[in-house]
N, C-alpha and C positions, 0 to 999 in steps of 0.2 A: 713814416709811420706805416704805411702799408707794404712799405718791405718787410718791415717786422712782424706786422700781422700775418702774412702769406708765410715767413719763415716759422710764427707761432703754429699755425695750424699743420704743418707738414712733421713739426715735433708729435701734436700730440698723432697725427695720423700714426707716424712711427712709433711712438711709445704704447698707443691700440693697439698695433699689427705685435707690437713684441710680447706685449698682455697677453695677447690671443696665444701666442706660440708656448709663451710657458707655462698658460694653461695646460695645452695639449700635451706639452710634453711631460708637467706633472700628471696628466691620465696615464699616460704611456709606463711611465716609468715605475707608479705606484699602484696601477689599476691595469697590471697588462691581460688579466684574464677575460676581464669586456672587450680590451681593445683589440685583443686576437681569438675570440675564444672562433671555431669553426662548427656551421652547423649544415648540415643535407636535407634538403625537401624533396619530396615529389611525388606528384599526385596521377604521374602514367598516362598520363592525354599524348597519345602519340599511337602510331599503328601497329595493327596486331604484329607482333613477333613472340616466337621461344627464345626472346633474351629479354632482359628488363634493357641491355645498353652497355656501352662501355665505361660508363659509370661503377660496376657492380663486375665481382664475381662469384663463381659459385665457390659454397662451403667446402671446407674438405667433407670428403666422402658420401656427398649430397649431388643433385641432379637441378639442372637447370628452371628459375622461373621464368612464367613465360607472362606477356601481356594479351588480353583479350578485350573488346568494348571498354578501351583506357580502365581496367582492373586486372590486378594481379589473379595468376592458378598458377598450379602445379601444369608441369609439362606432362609429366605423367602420372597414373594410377597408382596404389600402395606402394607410393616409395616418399622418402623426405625430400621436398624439394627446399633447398636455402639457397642466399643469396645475402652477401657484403658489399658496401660502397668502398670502393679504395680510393676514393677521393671525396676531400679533402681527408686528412690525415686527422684522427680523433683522439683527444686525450685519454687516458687510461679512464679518470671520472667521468663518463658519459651514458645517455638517456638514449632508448630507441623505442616510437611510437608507430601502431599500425591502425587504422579503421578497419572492422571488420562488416563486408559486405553483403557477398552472401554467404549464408548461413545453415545447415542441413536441421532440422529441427531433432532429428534422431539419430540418424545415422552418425557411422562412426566418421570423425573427420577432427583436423587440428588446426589453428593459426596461431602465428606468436611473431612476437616484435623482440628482439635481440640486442646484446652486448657484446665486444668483446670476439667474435667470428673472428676466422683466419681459414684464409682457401690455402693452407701448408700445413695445418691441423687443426684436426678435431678439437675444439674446445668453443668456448662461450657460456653465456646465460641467458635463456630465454622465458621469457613469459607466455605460455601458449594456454589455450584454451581446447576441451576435451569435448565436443558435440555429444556424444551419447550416454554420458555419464555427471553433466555441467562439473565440470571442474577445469579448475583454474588453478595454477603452478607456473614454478619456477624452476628450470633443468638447469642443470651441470651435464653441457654434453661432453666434456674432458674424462666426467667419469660415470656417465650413461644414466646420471641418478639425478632425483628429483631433491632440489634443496628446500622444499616445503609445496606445501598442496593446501586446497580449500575447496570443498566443496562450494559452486558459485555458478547460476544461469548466466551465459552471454549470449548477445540477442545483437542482430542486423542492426550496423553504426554504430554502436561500441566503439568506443577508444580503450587501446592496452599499452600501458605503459609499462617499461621497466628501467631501471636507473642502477647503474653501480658504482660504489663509491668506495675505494676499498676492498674489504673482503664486504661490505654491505650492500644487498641485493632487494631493491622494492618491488613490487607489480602492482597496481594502479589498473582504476577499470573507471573509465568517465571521469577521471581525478581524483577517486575516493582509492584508497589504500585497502589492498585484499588480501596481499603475501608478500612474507618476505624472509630471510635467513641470511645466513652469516656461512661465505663458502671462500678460502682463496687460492684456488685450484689453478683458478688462470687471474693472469695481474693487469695482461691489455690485452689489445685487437680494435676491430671495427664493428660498428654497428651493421647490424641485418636484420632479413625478414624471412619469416616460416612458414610452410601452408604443405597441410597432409590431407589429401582425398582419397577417402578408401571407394574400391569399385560402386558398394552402395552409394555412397552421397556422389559421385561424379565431380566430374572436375570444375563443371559449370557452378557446381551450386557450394563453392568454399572459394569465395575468392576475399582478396584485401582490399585497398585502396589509402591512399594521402600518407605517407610516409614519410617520418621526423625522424628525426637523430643530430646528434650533435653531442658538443661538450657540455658536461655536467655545469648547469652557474651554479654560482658559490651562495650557500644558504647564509641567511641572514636571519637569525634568531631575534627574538625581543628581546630586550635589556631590559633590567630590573630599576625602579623608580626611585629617589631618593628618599632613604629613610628620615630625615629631617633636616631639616633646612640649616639646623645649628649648627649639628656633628657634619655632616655632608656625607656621611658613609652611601655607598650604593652596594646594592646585593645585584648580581648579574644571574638571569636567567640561560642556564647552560641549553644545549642545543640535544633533545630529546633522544636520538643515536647517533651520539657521536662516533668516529669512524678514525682508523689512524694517519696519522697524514693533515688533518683539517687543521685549519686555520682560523682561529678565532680571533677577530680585531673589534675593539673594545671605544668606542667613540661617546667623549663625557662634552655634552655643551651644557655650559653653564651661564649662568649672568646676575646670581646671586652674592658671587665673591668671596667665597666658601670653599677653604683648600678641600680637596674630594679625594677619597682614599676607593680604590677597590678589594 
């Protein structure tokens, strides 16, 4: 009897261990966008230099950031200074987030968090911010033009986001939603970060900090409720801009017993 017992228990330990595996391997195989999606942080705690790292490189046609007191500046005075992660490798749907630190309260000066960057050409989308005019915008640097603008005060710790999905381009100020358009100039790249100090404001006083990026995750919209428990019809609530390329998957639990139609 207690052979059997010891031979019972090492079944189910193996048939747990097998449970477990084809869990993971139905995440993997159905769900590979969580299980690989890549994303870059970083918040610059490290010592002064005019490089961010070997992390990052510079945009085409732009000039080196540099780190200061663990925050981003410009290396230099009126010129664009950008900067790309080339590592890890970012899906075309992808978010880039900057804190902005200091702040000129007048003076002319820029910061913006980026899409899409490539140090071989000119292109991407940025969301930057205008100090001496408050405005807030989204570039097309492929074609030197602004894919929509809004008048909007940003102010020292601000968060700016910008996300593309598609030719669909958002910018996001603390989470709340400020600008956005429809451009598909350029289709991928890396994410990056921006920072413009005119001789007025200096360099000290426009810098970044704590820097996201990564791949876009996959929206998840609300589903629509059942219209009656008899017929089972459901109305599904579609996803506010949709975008081309997305992916809508449709998940009905029930326990009523009620063939369900969409």
């Amino acid at each position: 009897m207690t052979n059997k017992l010891i031979i019972s228990q090492k079944s189910i330990r193996k048939t747990s261990a097998f449970c477990i595996f084809l869990s993971m391997l139905f995440h993997l195989m159905f769900f590979p966008f969580y299980a690989l999606a890549a994303t870059h942080s970083d918040t610059f705690t490290r010592t002064n230099n005019n490089d961010l790292g070997t992390n990052y490189d510079v945009s085409s046609g732009s000039v080196r950031l540099g780190i200061s007191g663990n925050e981003v500046r410009c290396s230099a005075l009126d010129v664009s200074c950008d900067e790309l992660i080339n590592t890890p490798s970012i899906g075309a749907p992808q978010y880039s987030q900057i804190t902005v630190k200091s702040w000129p309260a007048s003076n002319f000066a820029m910061v913006g968090a980026a899409t899409r960057y490539s140090s071989s050409a000119t292109q991407g989308y940025v969301i930057y911010a205008k100090s001496d005019v408050d405005t807030l915008a989204i570039y097309d640097a492929a074609a030197a033009a602004d894919v929509a603008s809004v008048t909007q005060t940003v102010s020292a710790n601000d968060l700016l986001t910008i996300t593309s999905r598609g030719s669909t381009h958002a910018g996001f100020q603390n989470g709340v939603f400020r600008v956005g358009g429809s451009d598909s100039t350029t289709a991928s790249g890396q994410p990056g970060l921006f920072v413009y100090a005119s001789t007025a404001a200096g360099v000290a006083n426009v810098e970044i900090d704590d820097f996201n990026a990564g791949d876009l995750p996959i929206s998840t919209p609300t589903a629509g409720t059942e219209a009656a428990a008899a017929s089972g019809d459901l109305t599904l609530n579609a996803p506010s801009s949709p975008s081309t390329n997305d992916l809508w998957i449709a998940v009905i639990h029930s326990s009523d017993q009620v063939t369900h139609t969409l």
